[in-house]
C-alpha positions in Angstrom: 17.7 5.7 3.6 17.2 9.4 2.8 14.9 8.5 0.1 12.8 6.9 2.5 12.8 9.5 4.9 12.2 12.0 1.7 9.1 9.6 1.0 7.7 9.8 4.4 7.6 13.2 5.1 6.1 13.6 1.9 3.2 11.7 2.9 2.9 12.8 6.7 2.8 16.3 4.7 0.1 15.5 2.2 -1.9 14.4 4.8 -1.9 17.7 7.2 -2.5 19.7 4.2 -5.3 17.6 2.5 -8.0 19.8 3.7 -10.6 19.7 6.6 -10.5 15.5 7.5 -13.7 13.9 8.4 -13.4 13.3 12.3 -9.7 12.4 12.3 -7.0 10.1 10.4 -6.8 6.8 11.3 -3.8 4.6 11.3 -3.4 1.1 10.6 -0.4 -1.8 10.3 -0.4 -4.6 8.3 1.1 -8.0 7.1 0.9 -9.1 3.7 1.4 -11.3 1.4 2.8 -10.3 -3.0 2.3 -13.1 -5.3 5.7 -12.1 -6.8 7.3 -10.1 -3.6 6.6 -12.7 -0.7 5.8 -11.2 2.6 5.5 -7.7 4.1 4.9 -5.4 6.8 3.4 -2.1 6.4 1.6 1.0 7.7 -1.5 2.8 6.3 -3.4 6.2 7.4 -6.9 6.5 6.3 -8.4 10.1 6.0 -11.5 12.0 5.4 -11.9 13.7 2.1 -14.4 16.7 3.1 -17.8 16.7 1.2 -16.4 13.4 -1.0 -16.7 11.7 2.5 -19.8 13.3 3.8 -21.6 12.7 0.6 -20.7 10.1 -1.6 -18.6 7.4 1.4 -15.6 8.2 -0.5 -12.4 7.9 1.9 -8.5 8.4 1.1 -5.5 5.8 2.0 -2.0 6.6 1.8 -0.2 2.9 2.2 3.2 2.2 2.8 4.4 -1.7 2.5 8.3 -2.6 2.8 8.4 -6.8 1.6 10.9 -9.3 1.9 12.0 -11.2 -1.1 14.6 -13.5 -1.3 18.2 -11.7 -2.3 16.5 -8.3 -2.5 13.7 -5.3 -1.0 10.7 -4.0 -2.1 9.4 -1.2 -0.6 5.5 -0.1 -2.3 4.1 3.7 -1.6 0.2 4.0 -2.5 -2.1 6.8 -2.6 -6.0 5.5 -3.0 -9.6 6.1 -3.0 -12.3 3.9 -1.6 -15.5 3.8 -2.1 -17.7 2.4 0.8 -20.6 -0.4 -0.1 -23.6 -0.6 2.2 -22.5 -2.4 5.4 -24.0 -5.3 7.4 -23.1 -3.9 10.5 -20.4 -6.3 11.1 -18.5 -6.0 7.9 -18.2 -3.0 6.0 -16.9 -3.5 2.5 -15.3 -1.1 0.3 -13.6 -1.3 -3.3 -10.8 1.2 -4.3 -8.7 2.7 -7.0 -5.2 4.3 -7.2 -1.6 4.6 -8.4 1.7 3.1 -6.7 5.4 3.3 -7.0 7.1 0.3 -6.3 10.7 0.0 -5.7 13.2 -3.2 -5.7 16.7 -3.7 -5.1 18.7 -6.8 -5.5 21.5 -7.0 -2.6 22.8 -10.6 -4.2 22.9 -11.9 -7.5 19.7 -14.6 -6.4 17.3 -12.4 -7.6 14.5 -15.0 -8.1 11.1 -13.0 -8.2 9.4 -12.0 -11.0 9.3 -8.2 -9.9 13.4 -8.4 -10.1 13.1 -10.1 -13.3 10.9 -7.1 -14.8 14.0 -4.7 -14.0 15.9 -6.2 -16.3 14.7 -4.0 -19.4 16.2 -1.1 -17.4 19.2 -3.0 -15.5 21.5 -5.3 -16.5 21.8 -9.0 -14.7 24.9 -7.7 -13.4 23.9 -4.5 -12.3 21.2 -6.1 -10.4 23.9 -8.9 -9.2 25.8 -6.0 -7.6 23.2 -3.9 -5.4 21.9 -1.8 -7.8 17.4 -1.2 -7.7 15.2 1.0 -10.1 11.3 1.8 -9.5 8.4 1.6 -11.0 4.8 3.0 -11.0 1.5 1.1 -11.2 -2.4 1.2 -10.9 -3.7 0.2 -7.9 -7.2 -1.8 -7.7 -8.5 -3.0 -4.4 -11.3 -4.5 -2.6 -11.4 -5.1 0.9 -13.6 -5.7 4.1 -13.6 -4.1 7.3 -14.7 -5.8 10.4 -16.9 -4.5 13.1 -14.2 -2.5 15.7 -13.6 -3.5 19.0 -13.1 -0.8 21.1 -10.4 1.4 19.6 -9.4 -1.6 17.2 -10.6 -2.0 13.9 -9.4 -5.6 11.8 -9.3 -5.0 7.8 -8.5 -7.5 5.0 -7.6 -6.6 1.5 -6.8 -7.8 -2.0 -5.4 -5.5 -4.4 -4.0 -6.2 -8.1 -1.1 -3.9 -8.8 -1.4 -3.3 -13.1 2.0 -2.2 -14.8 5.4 -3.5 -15.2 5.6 -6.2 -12.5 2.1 -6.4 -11.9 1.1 -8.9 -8.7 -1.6 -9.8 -6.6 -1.4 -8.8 -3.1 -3.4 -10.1 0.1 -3.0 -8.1 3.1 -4.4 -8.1 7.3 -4.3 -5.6 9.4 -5.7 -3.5 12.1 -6.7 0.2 12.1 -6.3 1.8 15.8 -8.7 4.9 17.1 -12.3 5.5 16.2 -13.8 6.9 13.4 
């Protein structure tokens, strides 16, 4: 728990201290779905990156996804860059890079998904039978869409590949509140 509140603060403080944000940060929740960590909840904050964002439709994203596997948790912390495409005025898309850490923990020994099967190199079946977890970092690759807001409500849908031990696909929804 202190790890997580360590992790948070962290990235509340990178954001008030990344510089002069384009208009303001806006924040987001989402569901999704890992092809080898099942379903999720999560929060996101997208920010303005100065002259990057002015001149070149480059935004950042600081993600935060805690999923639900069976006999275990996953919790995901991304930092990111998106690059906006030209948009139809209804959808806006945008395709983005970054890095992750990704962290599992087996509370039982039914540890059945694949990112509790890459821990094993570092963790021992019986280690990961009796509570213990260990983290990993990845590259981040995303593409997404954002749909035309309503009012102060702004729907999103994503798809991002996660590249390094434990790689996955993962799908996620959402909505971004306040206006841009």
């Amino acid at each position: 728990m202190r790890t997580k509140g360590m992790l948070l603060a962290a990235g509340l403080a990178l954001v008030a201290v990344s510089g002069p944000l384009e208009a303001q940060a806006r924040f987001g929740v989402n569901l999704s779905w890992g092809s080898d960590s099942d379903i999720g909840l999560g929060a996101r904050v997208g920010f303005g990156l100065g002259e990057l964002t002015q001149r070149n439709k480059i935004e950042g994203q600081a993600t935060f996804d805690y999923f639900f596997p069976k006999g275990g948790h996953i919790w995901e912390v991304t930092g990111n860059g998106l690059y906006h495409l030209n948009s139809s005025g209804t959808v806006a898309p945008y395709l983005g890079a970054g890095l992750g850490y990704a962290h599992a923990g087996a509370s039982s020994s039914n540890y059945t998904t694949t990112r509790f099967a890459t821990l094993r190199p570092v963790l021992s079946i019986a280690q990961l039978a009796s509570g213990y977890s260990a983290g990993n970092f990845f590259l981040n690759l995303l593409g997404g869409v954002r749909f035309k807001p309503t009012g102060n409500i702004q729907p999103f849908a994503e798809a991002r590949a996660e590249i390094g031990s434990g790689s996955q696909l993962v799908l996620t929804g959402g909505v971004y509140f306040g206006r841009k």
